[in-house]
C-alpha positions in Angstrom: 49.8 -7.4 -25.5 47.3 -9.0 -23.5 49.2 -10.3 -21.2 50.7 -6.9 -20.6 46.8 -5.8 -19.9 46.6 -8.9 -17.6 49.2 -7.8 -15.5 48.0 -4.0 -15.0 44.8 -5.3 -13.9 46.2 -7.8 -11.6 48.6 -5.0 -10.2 45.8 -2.9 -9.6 43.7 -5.4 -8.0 46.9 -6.3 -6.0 47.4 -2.0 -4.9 43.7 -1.8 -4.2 43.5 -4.8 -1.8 46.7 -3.4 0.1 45.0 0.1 -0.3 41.6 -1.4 1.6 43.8 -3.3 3.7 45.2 -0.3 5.1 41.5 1.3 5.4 39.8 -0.9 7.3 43.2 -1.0 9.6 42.8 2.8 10.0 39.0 2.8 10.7 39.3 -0.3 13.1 42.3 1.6 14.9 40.0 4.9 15.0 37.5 3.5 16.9 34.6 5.6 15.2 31.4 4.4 13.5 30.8 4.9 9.9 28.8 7.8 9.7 25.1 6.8 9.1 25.5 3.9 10.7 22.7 3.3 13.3 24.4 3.6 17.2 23.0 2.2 20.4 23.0 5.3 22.4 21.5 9.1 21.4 21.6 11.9 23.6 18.4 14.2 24.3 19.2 17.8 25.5 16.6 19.9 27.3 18.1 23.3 27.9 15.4 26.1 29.8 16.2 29.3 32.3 19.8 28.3 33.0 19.4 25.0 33.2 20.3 22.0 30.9 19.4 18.2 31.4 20.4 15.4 29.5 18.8 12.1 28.9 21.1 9.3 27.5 18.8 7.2 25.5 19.1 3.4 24.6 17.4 2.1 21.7 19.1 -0.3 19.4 17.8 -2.9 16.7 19.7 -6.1 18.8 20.1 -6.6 22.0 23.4 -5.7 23.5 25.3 -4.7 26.0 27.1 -0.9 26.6 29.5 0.6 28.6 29.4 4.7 28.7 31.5 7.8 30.5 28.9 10.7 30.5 30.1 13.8 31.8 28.2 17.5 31.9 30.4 20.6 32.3 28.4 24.2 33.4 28.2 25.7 36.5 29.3 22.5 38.1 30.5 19.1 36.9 28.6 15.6 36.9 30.2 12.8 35.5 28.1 9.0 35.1 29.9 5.8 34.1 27.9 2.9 33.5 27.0 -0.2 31.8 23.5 -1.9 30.6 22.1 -4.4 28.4 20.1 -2.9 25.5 16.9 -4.8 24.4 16.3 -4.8 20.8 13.6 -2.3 20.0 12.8 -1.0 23.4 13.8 2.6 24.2 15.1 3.0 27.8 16.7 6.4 29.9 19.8 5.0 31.1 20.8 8.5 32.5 19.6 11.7 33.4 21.7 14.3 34.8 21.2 18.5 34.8 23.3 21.6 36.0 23.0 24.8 35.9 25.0 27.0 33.8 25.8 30.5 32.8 25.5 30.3 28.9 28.3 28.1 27.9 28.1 24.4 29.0 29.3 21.0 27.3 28.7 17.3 27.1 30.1 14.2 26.2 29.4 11.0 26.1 31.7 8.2 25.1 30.2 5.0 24.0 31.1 1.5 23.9 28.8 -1.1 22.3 29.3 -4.8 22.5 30.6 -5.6 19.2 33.7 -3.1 20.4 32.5 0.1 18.6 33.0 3.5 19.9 31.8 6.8 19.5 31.5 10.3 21.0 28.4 12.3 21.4 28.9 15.5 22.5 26.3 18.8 23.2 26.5 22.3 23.9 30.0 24.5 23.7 32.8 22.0 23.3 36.4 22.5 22.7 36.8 21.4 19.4 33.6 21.3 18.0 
């Protein structure tokens, strides 16, 4: 009967390293960061009178490097792609951009860091969000 016992266990050991197998497959393929998890890049919003400015802010715990797409939709668009390296526990404005809007305006942002993670930060009155 043991060996019965054995066997389960080793079959479930067996299911669950196929089951995280598949996880980490589905979270690599996702390209999003676990939530909580600290990200190089955060986006300040300054919205007054019609008017909203955004500062994309670096601060990370190592140094690294980045690659971002910003883009600001109101009265007008502005897009910014760029790239820096990120020095570990100095906070730098990478961008700055502000337009005018008429009540509804949105932002994203989509991040690359060096070790390949990706992530979206988005402001304002998105589709989808």
């Amino acid at each position: 009967m043991r060996r019965s016992h054995r066997f389960r266990f080793g079959a479930l050991a067996s299911i669950f390293a196929v089951f995280q197998t598949i996880a980490f497959a589905h979270s690599a393929a996702s390209d999003e960061q676990a939530p909580g998890a600290q990200r190089a890049l955060t986006l300040v919003v300054n919205e007054l009178d019609g008017q909203v400015q955004l500062e994309l802010v670096a601060q990370s715990a190592t140094t690294q490097k980045v690659e971002y797409t910003l883009e600001l939709t109101g009265a007008n668009t502005s897009r910014h792609r760029g790239n820096s390296t990120v020095i570990a526990g100095e906070r730098q404005i990478l961008s700055t951009v502000k337009t005018g809007h008429a009540g509804d305006w949105c932002a994203n942002v989509d991040v690359t860091e060096e070790n390949g993670t990706r992530y979206r930060l988005s402001a304002g009155d998105c589709p989808g969000s």
